[in-house]
MARZAVO-700895 format. One record per residue (C-alpha): residue number from 1; x, y, z; residue in three letters. Coordinates in nm, 2 decimals. Last residue first. Layout:
<rs>
@i: NUM	c1: X	c2: Y	c3: Z	aa: ala;
...
</rs>
This chain:
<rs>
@i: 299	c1: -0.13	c2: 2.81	c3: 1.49	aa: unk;
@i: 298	c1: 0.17	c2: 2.51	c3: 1.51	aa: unk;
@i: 297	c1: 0.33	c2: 2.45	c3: 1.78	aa: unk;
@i: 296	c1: 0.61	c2: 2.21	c3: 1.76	aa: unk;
@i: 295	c1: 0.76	c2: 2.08	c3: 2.12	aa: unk;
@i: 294	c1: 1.04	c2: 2.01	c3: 2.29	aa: unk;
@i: 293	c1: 1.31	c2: 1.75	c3: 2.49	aa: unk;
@i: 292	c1: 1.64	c2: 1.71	c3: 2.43	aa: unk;
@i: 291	c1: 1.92	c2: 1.42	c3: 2.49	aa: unk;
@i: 290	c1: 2.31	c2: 1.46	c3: 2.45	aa: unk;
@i: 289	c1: 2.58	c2: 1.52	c3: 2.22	aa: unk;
@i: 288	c1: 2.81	c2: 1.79	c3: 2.21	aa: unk;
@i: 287	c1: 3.13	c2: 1.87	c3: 2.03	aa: unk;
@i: 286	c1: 3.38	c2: 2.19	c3: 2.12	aa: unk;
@i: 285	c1: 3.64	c2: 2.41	c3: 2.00	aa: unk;
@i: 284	c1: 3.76	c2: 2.71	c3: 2.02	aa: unk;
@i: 283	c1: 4.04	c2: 2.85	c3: 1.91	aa: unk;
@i: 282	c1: 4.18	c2: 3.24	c3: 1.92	aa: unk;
@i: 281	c1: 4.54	c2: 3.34	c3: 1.74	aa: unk;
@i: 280	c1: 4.65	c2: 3.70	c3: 1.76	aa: unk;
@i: 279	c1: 4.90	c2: 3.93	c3: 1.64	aa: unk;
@i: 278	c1: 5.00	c2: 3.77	c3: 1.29	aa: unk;
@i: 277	c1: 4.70	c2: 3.70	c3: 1.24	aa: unk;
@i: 276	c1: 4.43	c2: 3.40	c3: 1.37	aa: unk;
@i: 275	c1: 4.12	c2: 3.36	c3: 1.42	aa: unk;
@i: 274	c1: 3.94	c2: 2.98	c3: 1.47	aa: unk;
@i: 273	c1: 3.60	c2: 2.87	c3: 1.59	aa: unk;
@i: 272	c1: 3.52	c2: 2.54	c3: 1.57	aa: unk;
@i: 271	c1: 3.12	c2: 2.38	c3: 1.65	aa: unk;
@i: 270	c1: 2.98	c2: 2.03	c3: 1.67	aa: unk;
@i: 269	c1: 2.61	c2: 1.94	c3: 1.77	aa: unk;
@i: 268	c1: 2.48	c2: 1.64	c3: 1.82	aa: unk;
@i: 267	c1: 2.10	c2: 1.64	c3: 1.95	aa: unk;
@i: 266	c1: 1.88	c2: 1.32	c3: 2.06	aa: unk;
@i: 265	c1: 1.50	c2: 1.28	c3: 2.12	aa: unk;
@i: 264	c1: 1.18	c2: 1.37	c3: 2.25	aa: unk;
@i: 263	c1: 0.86	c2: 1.56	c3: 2.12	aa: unk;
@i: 262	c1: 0.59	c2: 1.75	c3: 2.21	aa: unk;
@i: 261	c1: 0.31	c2: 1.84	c3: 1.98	aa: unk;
@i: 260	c1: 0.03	c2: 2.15	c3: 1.97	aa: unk;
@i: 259	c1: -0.14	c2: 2.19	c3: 1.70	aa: unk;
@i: 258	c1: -0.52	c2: 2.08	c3: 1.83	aa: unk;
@i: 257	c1: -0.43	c2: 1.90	c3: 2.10	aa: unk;
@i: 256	c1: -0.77	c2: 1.71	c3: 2.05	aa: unk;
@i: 255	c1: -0.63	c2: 1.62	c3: 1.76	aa: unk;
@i: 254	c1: -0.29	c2: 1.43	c3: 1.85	aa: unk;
@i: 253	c1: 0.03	c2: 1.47	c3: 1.78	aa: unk;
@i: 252	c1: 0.36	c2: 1.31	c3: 1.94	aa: unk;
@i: 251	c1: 0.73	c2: 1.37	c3: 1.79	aa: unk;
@i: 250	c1: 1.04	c2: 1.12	c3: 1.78	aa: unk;
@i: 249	c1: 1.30	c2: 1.33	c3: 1.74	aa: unk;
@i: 248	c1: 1.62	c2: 1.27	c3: 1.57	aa: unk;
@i: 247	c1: 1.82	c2: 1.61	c3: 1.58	aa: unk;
@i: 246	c1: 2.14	c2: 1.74	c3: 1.41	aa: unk;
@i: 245	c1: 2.45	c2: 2.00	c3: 1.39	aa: unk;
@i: 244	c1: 2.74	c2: 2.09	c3: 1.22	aa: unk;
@i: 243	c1: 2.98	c2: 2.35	c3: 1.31	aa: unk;
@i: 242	c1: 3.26	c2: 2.54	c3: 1.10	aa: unk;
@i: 241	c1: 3.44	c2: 2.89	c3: 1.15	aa: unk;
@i: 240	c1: 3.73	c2: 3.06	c3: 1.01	aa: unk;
@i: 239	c1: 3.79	c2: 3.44	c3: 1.02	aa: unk;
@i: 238	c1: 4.12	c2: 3.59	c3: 0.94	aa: unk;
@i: 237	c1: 4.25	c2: 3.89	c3: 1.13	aa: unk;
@i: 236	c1: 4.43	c2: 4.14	c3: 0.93	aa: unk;
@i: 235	c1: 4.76	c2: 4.28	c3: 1.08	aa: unk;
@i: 234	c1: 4.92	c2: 4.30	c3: 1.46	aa: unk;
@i: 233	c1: 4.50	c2: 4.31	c3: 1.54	aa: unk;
@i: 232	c1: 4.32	c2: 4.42	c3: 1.28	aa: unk;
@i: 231	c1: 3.97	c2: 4.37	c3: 1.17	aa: unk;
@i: 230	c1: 3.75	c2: 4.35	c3: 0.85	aa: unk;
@i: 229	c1: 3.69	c2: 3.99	c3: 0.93	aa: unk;
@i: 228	c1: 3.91	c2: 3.88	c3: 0.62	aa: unk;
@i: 227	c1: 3.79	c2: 3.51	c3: 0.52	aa: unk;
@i: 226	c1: 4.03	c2: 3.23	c3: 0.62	aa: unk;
@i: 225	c1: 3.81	c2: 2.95	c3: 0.58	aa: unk;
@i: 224	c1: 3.39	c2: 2.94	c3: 0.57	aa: unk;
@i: 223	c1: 3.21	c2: 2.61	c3: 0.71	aa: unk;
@i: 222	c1: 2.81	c2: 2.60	c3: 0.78	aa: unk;
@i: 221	c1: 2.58	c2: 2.30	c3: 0.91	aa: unk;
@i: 220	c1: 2.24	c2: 2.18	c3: 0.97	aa: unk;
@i: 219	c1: 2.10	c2: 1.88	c3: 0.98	aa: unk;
@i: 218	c1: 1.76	c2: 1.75	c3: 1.06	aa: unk;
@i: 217	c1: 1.55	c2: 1.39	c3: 1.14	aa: unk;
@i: 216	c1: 1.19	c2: 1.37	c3: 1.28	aa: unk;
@i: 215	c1: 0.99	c2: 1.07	c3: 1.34	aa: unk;
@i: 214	c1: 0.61	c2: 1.10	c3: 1.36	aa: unk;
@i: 213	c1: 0.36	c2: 0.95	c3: 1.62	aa: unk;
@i: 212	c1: -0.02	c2: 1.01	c3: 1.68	aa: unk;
@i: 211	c1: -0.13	c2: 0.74	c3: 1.47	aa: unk;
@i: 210	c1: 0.20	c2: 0.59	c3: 1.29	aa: unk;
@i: 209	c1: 0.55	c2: 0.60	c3: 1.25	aa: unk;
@i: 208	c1: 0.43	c2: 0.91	c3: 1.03	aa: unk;
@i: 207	c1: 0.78	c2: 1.07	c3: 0.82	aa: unk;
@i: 206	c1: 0.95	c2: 1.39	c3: 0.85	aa: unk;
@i: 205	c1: 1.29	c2: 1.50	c3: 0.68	aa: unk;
@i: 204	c1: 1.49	c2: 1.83	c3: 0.77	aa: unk;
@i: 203	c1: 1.78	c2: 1.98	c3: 0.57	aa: unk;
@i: 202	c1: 1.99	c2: 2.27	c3: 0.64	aa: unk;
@i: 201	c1: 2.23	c2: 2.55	c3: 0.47	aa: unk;
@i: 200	c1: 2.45	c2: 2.82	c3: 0.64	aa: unk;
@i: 199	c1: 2.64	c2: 3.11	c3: 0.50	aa: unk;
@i: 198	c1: 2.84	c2: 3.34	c3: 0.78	aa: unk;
@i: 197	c1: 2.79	c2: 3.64	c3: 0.99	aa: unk;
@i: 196	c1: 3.11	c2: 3.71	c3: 1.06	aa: unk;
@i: 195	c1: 3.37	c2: 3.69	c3: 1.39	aa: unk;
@i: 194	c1: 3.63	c2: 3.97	c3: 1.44	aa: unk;
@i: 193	c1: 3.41	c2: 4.10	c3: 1.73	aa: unk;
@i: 192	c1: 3.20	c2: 3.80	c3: 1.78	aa: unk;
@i: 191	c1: 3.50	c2: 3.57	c3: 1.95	aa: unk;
@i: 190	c1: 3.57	c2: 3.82	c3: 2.18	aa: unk;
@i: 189	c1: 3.79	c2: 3.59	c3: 2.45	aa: unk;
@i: 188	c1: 3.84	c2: 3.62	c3: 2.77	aa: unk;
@i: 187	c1: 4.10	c2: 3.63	c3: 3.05	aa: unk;
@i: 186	c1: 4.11	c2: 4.00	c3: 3.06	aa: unk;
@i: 185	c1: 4.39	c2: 4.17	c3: 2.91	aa: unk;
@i: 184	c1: 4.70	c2: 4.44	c3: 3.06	aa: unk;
@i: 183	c1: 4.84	c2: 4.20	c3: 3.24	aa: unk;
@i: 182	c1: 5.04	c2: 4.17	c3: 3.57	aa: unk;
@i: 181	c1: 5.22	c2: 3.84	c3: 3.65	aa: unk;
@i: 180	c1: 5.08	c2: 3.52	c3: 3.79	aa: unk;
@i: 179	c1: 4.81	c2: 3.59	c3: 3.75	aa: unk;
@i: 178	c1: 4.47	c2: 3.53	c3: 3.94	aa: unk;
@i: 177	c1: 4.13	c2: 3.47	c3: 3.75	aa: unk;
@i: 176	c1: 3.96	c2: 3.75	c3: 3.63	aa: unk;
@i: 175	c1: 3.80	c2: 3.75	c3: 3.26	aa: unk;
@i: 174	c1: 3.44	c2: 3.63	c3: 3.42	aa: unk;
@i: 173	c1: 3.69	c2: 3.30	c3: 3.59	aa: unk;
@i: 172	c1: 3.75	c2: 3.22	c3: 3.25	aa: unk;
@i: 171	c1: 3.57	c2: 3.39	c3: 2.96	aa: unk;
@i: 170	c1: 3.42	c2: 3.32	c3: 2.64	aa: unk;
@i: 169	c1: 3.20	c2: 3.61	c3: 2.46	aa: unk;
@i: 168	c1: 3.05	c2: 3.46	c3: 2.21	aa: unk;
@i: 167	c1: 2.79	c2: 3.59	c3: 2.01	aa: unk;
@i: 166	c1: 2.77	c2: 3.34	c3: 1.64	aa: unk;
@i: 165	c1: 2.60	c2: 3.46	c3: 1.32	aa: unk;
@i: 164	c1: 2.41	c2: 3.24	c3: 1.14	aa: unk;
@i: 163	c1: 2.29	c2: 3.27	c3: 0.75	aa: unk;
@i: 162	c1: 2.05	c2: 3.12	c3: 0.53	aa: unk;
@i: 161	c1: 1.96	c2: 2.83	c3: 0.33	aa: unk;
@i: 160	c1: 1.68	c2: 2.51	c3: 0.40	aa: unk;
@i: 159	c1: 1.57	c2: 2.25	c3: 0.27	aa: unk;
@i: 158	c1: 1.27	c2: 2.05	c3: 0.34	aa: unk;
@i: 157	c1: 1.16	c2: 1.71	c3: 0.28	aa: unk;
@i: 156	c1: 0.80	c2: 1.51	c3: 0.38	aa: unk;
@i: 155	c1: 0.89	c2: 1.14	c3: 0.39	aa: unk;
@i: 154	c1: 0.61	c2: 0.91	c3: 0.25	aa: unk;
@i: 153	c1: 0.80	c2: 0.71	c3: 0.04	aa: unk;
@i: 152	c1: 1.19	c2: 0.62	c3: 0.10	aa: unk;
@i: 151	c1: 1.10	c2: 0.28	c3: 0.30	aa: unk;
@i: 150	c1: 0.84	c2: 0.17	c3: 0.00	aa: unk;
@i: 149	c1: 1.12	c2: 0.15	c3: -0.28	aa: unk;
@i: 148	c1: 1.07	c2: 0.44	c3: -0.50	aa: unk;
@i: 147	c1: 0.80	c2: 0.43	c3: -0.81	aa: unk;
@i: 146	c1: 0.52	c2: 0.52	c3: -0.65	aa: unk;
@i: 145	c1: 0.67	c2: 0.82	c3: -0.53	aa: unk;
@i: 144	c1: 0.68	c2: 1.02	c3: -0.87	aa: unk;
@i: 143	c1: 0.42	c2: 1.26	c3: -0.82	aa: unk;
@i: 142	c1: 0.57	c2: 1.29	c3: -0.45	aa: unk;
@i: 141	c1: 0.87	c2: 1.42	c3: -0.64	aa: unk;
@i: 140	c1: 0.91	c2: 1.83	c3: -0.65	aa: unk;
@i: 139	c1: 0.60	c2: 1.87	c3: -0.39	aa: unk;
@i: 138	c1: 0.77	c2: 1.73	c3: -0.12	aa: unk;
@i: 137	c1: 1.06	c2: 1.95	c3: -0.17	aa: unk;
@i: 136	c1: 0.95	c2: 2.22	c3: 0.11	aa: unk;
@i: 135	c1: 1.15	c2: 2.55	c3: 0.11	aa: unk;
@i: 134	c1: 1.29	c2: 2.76	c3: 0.38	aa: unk;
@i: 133	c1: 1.47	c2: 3.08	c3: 0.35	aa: unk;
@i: 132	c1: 1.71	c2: 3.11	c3: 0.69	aa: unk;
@i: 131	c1: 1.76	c2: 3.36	c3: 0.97	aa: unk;
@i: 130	c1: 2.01	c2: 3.28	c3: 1.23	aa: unk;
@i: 129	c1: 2.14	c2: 3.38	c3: 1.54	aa: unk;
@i: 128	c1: 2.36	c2: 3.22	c3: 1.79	aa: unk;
@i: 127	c1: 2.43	c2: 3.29	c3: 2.20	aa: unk;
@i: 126	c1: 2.77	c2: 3.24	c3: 2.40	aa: unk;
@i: 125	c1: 2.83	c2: 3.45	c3: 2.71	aa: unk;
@i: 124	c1: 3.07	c2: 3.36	c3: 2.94	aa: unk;
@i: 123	c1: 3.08	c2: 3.50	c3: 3.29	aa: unk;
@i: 122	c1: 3.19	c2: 3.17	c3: 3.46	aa: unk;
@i: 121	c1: 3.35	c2: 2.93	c3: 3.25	aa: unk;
@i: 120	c1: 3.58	c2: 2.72	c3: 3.54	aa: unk;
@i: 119	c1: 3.88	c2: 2.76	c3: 3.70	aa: unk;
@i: 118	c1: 3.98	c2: 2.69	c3: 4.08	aa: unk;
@i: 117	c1: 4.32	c2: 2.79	c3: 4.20	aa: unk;
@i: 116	c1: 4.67	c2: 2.64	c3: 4.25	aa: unk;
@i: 115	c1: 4.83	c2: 2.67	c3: 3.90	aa: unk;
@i: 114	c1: 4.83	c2: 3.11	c3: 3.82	aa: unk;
@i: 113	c1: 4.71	c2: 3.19	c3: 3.46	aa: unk;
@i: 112	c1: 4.98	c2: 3.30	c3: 3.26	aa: unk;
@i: 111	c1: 5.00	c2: 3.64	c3: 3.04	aa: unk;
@i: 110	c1: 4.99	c2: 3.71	c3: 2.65	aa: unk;
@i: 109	c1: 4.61	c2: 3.56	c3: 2.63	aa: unk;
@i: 108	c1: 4.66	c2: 3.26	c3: 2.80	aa: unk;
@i: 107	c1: 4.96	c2: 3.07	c3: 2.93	aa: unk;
@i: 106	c1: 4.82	c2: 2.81	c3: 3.20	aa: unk;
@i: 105	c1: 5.01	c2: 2.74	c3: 3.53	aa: unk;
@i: 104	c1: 4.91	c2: 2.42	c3: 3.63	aa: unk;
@i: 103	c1: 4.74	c2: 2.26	c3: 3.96	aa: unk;
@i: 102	c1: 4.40	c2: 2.41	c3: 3.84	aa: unk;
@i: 101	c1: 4.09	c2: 2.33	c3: 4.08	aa: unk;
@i: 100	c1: 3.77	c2: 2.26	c3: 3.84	aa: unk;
@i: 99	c1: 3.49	c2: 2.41	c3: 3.76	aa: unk;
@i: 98	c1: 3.17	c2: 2.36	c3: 3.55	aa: unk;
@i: 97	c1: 2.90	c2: 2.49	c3: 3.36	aa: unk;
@i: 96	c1: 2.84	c2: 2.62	c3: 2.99	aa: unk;
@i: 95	c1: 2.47	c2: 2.77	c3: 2.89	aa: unk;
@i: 94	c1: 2.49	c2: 2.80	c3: 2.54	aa: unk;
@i: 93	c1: 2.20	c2: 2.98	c3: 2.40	aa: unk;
@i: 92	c1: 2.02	c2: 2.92	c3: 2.04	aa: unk;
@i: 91	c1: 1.76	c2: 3.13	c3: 1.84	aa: unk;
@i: 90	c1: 1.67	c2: 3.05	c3: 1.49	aa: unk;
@i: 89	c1: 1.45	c2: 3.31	c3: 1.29	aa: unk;
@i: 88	c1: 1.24	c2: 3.10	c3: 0.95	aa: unk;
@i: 87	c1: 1.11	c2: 3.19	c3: 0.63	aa: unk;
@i: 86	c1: 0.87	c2: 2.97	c3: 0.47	aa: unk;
@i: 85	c1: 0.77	c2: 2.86	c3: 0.12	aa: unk;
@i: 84	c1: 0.60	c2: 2.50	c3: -0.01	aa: unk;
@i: 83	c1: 0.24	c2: 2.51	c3: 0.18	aa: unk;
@i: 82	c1: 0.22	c2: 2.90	c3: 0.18	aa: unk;
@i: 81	c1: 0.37	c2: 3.19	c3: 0.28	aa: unk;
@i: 80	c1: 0.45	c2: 2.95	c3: 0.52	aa: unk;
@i: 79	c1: 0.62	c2: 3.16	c3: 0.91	aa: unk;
@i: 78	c1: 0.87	c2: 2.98	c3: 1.06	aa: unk;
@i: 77	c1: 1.00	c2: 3.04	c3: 1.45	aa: unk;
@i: 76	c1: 1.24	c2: 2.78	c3: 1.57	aa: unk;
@i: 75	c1: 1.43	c2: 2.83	c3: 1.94	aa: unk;
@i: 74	c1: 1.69	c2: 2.67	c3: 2.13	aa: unk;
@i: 73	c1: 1.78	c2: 2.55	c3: 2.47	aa: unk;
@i: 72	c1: 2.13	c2: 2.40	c3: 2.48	aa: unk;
@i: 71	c1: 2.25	c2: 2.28	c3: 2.87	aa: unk;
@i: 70	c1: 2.61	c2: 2.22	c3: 2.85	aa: unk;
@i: 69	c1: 2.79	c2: 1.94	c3: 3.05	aa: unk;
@i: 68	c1: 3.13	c2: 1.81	c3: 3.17	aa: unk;
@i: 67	c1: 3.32	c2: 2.14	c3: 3.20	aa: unk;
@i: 66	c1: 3.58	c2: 2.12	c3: 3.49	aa: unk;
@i: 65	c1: 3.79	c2: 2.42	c3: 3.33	aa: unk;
@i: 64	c1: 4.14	c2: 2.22	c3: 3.33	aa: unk;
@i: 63	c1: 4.01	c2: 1.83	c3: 3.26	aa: unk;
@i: 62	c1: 3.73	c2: 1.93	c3: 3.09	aa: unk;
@i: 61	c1: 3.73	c2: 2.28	c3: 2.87	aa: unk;
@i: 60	c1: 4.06	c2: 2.14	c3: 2.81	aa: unk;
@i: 59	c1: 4.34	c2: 2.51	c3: 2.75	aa: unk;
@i: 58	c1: 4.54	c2: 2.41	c3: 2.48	aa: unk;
@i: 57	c1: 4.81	c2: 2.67	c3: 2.64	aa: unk;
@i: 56	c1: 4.95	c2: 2.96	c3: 2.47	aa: unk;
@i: 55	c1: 5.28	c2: 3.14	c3: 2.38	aa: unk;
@i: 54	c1: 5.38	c2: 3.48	c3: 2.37	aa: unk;
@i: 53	c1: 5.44	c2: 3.54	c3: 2.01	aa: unk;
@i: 52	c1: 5.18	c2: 3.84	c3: 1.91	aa: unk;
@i: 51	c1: 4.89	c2: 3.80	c3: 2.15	aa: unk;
@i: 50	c1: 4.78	c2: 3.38	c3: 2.13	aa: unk;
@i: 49	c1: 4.44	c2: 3.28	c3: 2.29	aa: unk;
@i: 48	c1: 4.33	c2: 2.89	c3: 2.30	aa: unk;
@i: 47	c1: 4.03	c2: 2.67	c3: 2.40	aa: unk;
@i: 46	c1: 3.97	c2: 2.31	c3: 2.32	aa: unk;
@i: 45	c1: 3.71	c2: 2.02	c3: 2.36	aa: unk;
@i: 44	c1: 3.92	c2: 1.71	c3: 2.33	aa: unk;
@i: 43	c1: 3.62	c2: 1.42	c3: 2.22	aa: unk;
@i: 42	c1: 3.30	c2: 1.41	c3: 2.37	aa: unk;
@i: 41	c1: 3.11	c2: 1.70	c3: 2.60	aa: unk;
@i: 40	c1: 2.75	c2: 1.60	c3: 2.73	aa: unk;
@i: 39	c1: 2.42	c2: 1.80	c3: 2.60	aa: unk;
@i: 38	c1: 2.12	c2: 1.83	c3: 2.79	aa: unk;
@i: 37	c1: 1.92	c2: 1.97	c3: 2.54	aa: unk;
@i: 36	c1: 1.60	c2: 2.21	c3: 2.50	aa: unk;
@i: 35	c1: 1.35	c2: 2.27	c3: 2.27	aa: unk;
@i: 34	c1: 1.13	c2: 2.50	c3: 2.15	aa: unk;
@i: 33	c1: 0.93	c2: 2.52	c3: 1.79	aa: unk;
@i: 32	c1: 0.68	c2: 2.72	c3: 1.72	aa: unk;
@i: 31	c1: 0.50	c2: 2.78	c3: 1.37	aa: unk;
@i: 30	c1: 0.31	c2: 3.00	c3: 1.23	aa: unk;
@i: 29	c1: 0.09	c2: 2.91	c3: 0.92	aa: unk;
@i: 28	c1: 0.05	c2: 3.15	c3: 0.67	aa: unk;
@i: 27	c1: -0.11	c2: 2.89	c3: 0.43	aa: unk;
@i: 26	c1: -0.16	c2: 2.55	c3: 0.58	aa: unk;
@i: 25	c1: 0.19	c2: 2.31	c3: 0.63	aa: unk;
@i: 24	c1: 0.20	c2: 1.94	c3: 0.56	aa: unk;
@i: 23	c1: 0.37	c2: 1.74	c3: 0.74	aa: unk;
@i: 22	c1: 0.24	c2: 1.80	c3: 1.13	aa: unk;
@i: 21	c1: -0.12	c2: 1.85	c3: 0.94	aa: unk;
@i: 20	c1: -0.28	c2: 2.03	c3: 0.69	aa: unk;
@i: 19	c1: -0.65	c2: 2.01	c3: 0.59	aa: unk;
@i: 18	c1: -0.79	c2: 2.16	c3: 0.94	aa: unk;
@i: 17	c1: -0.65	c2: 2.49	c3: 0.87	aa: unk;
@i: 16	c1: -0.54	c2: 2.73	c3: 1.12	aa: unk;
@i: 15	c1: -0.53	c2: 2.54	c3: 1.41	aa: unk;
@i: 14	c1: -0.30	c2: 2.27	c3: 1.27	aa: unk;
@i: 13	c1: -0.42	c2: 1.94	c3: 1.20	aa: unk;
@i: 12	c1: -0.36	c2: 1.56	c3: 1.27	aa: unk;
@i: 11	c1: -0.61	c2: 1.30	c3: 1.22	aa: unk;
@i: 10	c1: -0.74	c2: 1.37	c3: 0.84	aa: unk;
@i: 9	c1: -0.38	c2: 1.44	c3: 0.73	aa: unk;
@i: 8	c1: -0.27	c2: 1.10	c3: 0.81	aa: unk;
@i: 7	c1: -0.19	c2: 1.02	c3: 0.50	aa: unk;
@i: 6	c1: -0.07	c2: 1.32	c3: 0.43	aa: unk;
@i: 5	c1: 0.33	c2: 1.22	c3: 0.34	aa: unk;
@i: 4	c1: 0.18	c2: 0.92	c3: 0.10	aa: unk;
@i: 3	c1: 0.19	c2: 0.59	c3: 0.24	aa: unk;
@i: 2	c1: 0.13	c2: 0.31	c3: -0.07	aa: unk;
@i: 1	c1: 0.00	c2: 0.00	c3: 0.00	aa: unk;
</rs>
């Protein structure tokens, strides 16, 4: 038998028009989506600041700032011009915890940190932005779905291309931990002020597991190189950035809910921040994985 992406269509619908459902988008439909993760660090996450040739530490968010988690709430607002066209606002906030008691001196930032105290994130500031054109492909090949094998029919597809810009302001100890000699900088990093707004595409498939229940997969990612920020600092600083992220969600809808429909799952997220000149060097870098919890509204 052959599943089409509305087949359930009749059982699920948004406030605004009874003839779309959790797939299928009505005509100037807003849509709501929260979430938020609890995300666990994996692999050597890695901080750095160079000033001109003093040198630096790979600073380990765990095992010298005594991060272990981040909790990742986030926020989706779309707006259909219709049932194929959206455009879409993404929110995201990295709330980094942690400390841990330092028995190494630490060069950072043209000074060194003093060993014998505790370290940890506290004071940083880390928020993303991000504005997209989204586009449903649906429409381009369910005409044409009779003829894949049943597993890849009945997916709803969406693309997506836009741009992020990242606001991070990373500090240790809120920029003041104790030093061993006296500096004229902060222990912190501006990673927005020679940081761009950069190019960022996404894809997001939905499919019904059944009545009430839908699987969700997306991905999202950016990567630039050594583009001029527009900034100097001992000569033009270079701007290179790259992250990837993605959810599986398992999502619950119902009629009487009318719209509304929570959903649970996982959430990987990677991101690498780099700047470097001839006067500075900045790095950080850090992957996440962990479960979330959320929900699609949908009025």
């Amino acid at each position: 038998m052959l599943t089409s992406a509305n087949c359930f269509a009749d059982d699920f619908f948004s406030l605004r028009d009874a003839s779309a459902d959790l797939l299928t988008p009505a005509r100037h439909q807003f849509d709501i989506e929260a979430d938020d993760a609890y995300m666990f660090l994996v692999g050597p996450s890695t901080l750095r600041r160079r000033i001109n040739s003093f040198p630096d530490s790979a600073i380990s968010l765990q095992h010298d700032l005594g991060v272990s988690q981040l909790q990742l709430p986030e926020v989706l607002l779309s707006l259909w011009f219709d049932d194929v066209n959206a455009v879409q606002f993404q929110f995201r906030y990295y709330g980094i915890y942690g400390s841990k008691y330092e028995t190494q001196p630490l060069a950072f930032g043209g000074t060194i940190i003093s060993p014998d105290q505790k370290l940890n994130p506290g004071g940083t500031r880390w928020y993303t932005f991000g504005g997209y054109y989204e586009r449903r492909l649906t429409p381009i090949y369910q005409d044409y779905e009779s003829g894949l094998p049943q597993f890849l029919q009945g997916w709803d597809s969406r693309a997506k291309v836009g741009v992020e810009f990242t606001y991070n302001d990373f500090r240790i100890n809120d920029g003041t931990p104790l030093f061993s000699q006296r500096s004229p900088y902060e222990a912190r990093i501006r990673f927005h002020e020679k940081g761009l707004p950069i190019p960022a595409i996404g894809l997001e498939e939905r499919h019904w597991l059944g009545y009430h229940f839908a699987f969700e997969a997306t991905a999202q990612g950016y990567w630039i190189n050594k583009w001029p920020s527009g900034r100097s600092e001992g000569g033009e600083v270079y701007d290179s950035q790259s992250g990837f992220e993605t959810h599986w969600r398992v999502i619950y809808a119902s009629p009487e809910w009318r719209g509304f429909s929570p959903f649970a799952g996982f959430n990987y997220n990677y991101t690498k921040y780099t700047q470097t000149s001839s006067g500075v060097g900045n790095l950080l870098r850090v992957q996440l994985y962990g479960p979330e919890v959320g929900f699609n509204w949908s009025i």
